[in-house]
N, C-alpha and C positions, 0 to 999 in steps of 0.2 A: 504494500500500500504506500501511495506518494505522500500520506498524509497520516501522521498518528497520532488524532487528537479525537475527541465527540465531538463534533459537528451539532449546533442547535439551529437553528429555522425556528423566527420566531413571525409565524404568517406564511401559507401555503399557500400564496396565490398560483400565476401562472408562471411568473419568472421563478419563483422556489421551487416549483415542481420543474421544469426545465433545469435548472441547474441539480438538481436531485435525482433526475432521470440522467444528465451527461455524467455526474461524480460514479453514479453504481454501473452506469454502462463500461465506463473509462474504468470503472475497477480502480479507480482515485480514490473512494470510501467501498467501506463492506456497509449493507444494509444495517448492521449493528451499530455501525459508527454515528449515523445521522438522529438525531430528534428531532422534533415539531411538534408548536404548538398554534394552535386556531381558536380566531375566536367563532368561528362557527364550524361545525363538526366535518361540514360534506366534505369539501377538499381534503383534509386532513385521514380520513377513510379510503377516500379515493389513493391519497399519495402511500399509506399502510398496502392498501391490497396491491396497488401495482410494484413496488418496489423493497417492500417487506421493513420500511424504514420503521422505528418506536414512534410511537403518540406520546407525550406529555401532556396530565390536565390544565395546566397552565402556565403563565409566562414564569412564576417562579420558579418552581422545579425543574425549566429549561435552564436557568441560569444556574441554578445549583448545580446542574448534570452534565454542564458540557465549557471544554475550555476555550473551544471557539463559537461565537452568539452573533448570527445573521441576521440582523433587520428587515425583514422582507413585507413589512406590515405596509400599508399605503403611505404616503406622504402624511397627510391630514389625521390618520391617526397615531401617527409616533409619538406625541405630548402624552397622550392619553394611556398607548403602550407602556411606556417609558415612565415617566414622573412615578408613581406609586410604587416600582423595583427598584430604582434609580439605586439606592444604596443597598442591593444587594449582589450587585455586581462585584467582582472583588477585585484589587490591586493586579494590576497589568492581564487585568483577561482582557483576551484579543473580543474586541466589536467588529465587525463587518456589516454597513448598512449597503443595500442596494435601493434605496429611497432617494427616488430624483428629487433634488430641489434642497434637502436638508445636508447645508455646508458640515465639515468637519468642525468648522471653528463652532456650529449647535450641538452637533456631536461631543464636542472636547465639554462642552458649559453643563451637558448632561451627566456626562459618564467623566468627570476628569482623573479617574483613577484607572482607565482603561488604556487600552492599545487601540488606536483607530485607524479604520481604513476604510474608503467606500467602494464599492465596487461598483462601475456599471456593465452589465452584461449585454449581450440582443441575444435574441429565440433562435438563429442560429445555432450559438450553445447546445442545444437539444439535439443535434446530429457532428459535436462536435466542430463547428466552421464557423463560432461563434466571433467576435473582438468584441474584447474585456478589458476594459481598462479601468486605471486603480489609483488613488491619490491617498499617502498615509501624512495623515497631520504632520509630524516632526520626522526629524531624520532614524530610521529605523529599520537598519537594514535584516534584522529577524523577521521583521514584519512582514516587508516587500518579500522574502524569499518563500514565506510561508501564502502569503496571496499568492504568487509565481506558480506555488505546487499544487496550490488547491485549485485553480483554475484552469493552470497551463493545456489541461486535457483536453479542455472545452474549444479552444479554439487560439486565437490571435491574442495575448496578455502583451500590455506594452504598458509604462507609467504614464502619468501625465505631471506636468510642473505645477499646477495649480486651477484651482476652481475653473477660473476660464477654459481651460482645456480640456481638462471634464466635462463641462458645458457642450463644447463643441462636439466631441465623441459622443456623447449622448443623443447630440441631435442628429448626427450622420451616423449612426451606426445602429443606437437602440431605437431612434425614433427613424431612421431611416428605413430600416428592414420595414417596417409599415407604408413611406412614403414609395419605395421599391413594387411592393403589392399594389399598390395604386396605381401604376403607370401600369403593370403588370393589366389589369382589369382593361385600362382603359385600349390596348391593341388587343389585349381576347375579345371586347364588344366589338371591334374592329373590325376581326377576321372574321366574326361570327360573321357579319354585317353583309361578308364576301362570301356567303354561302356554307361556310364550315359549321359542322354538327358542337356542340361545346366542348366536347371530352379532345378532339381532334386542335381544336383551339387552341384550349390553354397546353395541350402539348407542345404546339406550335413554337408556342411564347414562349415557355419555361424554357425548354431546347436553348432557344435564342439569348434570353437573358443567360441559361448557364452558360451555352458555348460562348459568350463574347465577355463572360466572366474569367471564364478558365482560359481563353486565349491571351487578356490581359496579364492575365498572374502567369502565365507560360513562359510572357515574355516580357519579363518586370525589367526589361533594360531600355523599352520601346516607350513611348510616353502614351498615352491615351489618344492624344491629340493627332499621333505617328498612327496609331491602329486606326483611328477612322478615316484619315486619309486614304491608306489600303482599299478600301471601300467605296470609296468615292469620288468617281470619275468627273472630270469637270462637265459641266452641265450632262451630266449624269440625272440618272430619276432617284439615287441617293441624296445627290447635290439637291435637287430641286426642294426634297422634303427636309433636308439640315436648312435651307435657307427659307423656306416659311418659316424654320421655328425659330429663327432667330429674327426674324422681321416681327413674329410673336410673341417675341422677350423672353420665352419658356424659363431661361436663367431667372430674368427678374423674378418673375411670379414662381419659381423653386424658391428664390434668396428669400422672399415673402416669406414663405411658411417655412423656414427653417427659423426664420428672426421671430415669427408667431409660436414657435414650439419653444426659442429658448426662453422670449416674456412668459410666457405660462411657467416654464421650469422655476425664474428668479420669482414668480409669483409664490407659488409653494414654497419657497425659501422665508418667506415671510410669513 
């Protein structure tokens, strides 16, 4: 095992259950290793019978039971989580929050007898081919190597220098894998449009998004800019549809909602 400590999850949502399902697949944790706790039962049942992980009744016998303790609760409810355990957490237990929006430096005002680190993941993670990136309060180099091992299985783990950077990986990477699906949707309605049955569609599309995925990363010496050129001939019917979308600002109106997804993040921060 890469990891030998109890693992607690405190909130089984969808990203807990993703990283719960990558750590047991990746064989990173034994089902023995992990706990959780919910404040409502379903999930928490759900995450027992598929992966054979311990339930704990509640938030405090996760923090008695385990020497590393996962924030995984919603933004909005971590005051609520939190404050009432607050000092039962003990000297240099490791915290790991994956709660957008709540900085290290609320983290540190909470818990200042802890070890912190946030993590943010994407659902990726759940087949491995995740980026995970991670920012620990002060300098602490146990810290960062024990994040590095706990995650490294999942996919892509890199630091980040500070808040703002975090910020940014979160909204290209976890909130990405969503804006990604989107655009995904909107050429499946496309092809359908073109006569194609649905199931033949999104195949279409997945293919596509993957191969010019896995072409980029083939040939990580090439720039992006370099690979679509390949493609596209001058006044070409590739050219013709890259230059509507740039007469359509497509950039601007991405740059939009990435700037509307990071206001929402500094909102929950608050």
């Amino acid at each position: 095992m890469a990891v030998p400590y109890k693992i607690g999850f405190m909130g089984m949502g969808n990203m807990a259950q993703t990283i719960v399902k990558g750590l047991v697949e990746s064989k990173t944790l034994s089902p023995s290793q992990i706990f959780a706790s919910n404040r409502t039962p379903g999930k928490l049942v759900k995450a027992v019978d598929l992966w054979g992980i311990k339930s704990l009744p509640n938030n405090e016998e996760l923090v008695e039971a385990c020497e590393i303790v996962i924030l995984a609760m919603k933004p909005q409810d971590f005051a609520v989580a939190i404050d009432p355990i607050a000092s039962l957490f003990y000297e240099k237990q490791i915290v790991i929050s994956l709660a957008a929006g709540i900085t290290t430096a609320a983290l540190q005002k909470k818990l200042p007898q802890c070890r912190i680190a946030r993590v943010i993941p994407n659902t990726p993670s759940t087949i491995n081919r995740g980026v995970i990136g991670y920012l620990v309060d002060e300098i602490d180099l146990g810290l960062e190597i024990v994040v590095e091992d706990l995650f490294k299985p999942l996919g892509f783990v890199l630091p980040t220098e500070d808040e703002d950077q975090l910020e940014g990986l979160l909204i290209s990477c976890s909130s990405g894998t969503g804006f990604v699906f989107e655009l995904m949707t909107y050429f499946q309605d496309w092809v359908e449009e073109r006569g194609f049955d649905p199931i033949t569609a999104r195949k279409m599309v997945v293919e596509t998004f993957a191969g010019a995925s896995l072409l980029a990363s083939q040939q990580r010496e090439t720039s992006l800019e370099d690979l679509q050129s390949k493609v596209t001939s001058k006044k070409g019917v590739t050219a013709a549809g890259l230059e509507s979308m740039r007469e359509l600002e497509v950039e601007r109106l991405l740059r939009y909602s990435f700037e509307k997804a990071a206001l929402r993040n500094q909102e929950l921060a608050k």
